[in-house]
C-alpha positions as CSV (number, residue, x, y, z in Angstrom):
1,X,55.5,94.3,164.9
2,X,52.6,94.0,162.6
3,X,49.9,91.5,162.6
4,X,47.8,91.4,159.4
5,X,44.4,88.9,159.3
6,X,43.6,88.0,155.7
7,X,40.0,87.4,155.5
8,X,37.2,87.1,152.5
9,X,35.2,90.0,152.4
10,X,31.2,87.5,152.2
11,X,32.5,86.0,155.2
12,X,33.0,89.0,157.4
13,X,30.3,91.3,155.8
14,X,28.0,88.2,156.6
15,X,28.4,88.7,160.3
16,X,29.4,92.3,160.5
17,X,25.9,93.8,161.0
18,X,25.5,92.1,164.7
19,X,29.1,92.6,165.5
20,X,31.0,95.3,167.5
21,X,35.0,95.6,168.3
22,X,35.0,93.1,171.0
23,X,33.8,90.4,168.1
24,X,36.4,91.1,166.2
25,X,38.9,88.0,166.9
26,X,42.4,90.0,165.3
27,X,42.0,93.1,167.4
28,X,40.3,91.2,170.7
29,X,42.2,88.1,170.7
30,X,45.4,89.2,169.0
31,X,45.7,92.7,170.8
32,X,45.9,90.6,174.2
33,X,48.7,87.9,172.7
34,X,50.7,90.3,171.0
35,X,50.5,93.8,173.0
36,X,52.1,97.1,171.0
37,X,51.4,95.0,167.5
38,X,49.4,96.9,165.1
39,X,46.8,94.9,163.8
40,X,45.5,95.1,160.7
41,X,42.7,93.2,158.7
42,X,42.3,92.8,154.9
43,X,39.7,91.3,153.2
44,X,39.6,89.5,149.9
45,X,36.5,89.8,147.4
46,X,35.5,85.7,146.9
47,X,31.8,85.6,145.8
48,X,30.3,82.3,146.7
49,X,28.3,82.6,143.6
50,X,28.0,84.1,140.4
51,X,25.5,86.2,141.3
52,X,27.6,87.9,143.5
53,X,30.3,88.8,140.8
54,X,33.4,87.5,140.0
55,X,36.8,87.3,142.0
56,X,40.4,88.1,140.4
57,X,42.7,85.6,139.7
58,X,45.2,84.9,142.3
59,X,48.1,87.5,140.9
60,X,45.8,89.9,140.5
61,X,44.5,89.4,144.1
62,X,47.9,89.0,145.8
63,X,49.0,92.7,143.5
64,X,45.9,94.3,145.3
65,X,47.0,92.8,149.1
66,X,50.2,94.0,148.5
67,X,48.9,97.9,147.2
68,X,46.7,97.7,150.3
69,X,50.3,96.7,152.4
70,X,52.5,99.1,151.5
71,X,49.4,101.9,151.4
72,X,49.2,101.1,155.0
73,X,53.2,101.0,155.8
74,X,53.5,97.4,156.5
75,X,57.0,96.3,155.5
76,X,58.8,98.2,158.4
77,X,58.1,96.1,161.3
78,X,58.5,92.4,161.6
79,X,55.0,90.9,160.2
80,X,53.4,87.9,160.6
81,X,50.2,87.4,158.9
82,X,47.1,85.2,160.2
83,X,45.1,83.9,156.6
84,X,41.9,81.7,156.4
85,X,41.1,79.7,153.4
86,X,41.5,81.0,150.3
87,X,42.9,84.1,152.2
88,X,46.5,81.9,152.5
89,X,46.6,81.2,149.1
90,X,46.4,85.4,148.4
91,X,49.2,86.0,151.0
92,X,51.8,83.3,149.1
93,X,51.0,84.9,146.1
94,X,51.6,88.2,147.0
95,X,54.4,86.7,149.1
96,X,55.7,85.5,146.3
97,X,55.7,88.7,143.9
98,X,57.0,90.5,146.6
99,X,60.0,88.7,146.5
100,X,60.7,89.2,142.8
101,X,60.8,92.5,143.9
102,X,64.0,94.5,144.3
103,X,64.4,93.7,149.0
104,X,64.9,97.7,149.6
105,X,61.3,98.6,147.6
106,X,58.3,99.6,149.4
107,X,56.9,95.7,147.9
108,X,60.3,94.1,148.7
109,X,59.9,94.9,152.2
110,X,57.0,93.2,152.8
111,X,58.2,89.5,152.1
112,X,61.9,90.5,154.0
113,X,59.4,92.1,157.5
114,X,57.4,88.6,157.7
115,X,58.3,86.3,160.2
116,X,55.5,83.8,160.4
117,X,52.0,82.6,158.2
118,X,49.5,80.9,160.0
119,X,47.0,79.3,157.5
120,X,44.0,78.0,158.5
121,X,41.5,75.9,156.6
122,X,43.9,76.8,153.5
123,X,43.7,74.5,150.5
124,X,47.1,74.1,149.5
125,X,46.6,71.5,147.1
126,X,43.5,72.9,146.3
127,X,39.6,71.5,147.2
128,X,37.1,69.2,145.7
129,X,34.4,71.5,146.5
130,X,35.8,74.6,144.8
131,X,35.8,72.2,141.3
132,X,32.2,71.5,142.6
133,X,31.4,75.3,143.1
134,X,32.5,76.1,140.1
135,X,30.3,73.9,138.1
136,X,27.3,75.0,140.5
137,X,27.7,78.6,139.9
138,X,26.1,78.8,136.3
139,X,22.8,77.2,137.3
């Protein structure tokens, strides 16, 4: 099978200069919980400010996860994807085109392989503090 974590790209790069492999929590924690997975991480751009640039839209995110997906051959094995924060809201949306997608296509495949998300610290019904963010961000 294939695990994939969905991750925003500030959050890792913010850590990722004092990190090695054994920090990594998909390939040292997941490796040990699911052994002959292949594990596979994707990050999502989501600047915190304006300053850092903008992010797409959520179709236009969930169409680059699922490029990045098929790229990599996901969609053959069952797949379960592990998604923090905004990084679940990607994954339904690419879920979600995938399955308006005709089941036997390379992007098809990918919503028929998955098994199982586990969201964490998802806003499903969205979050105060993004409407707050997003009035911050033009100071």
């Amino acid at each position: 099978s294939d695990a994939v974590a969905v991750t925003a790209a500030a959050a890792v790069a913010a850590q990722r200069q004092h990190m090695t492999q054994a920090d990594c929590w998909p390939a040292a924690w997941l490796a040990k919980d699911l052994p002959g997975a292949r594990i596979l991480s994707v990050e999502y751009k989501a600047p915190v400010t304006g300053w850092e640039g903008e992010s797409l839209g959520l179709p236009d995110s969930g169409r680059l996860l699922s490029e990045k997906l098929v790229r990599a051959g996901v969609g053959q094995r069952p797949l379960v994807f592990v998604a923090h924060s905004m990084g679940g809201l990607v994954v339904k949306e690419m879920l979600s085109q995938s399955l308006e997608e005709p089941p036997n296509s390379s992007k098809g495949r990918v919503a028929s392989a998955t098994k199982a998300v586990a969201f964490y610290s998802t806003p499903h019904f969205g979050s105060g503090m993004a409407a707050l963010g997003w009035k911050l961000r033009h100071l």
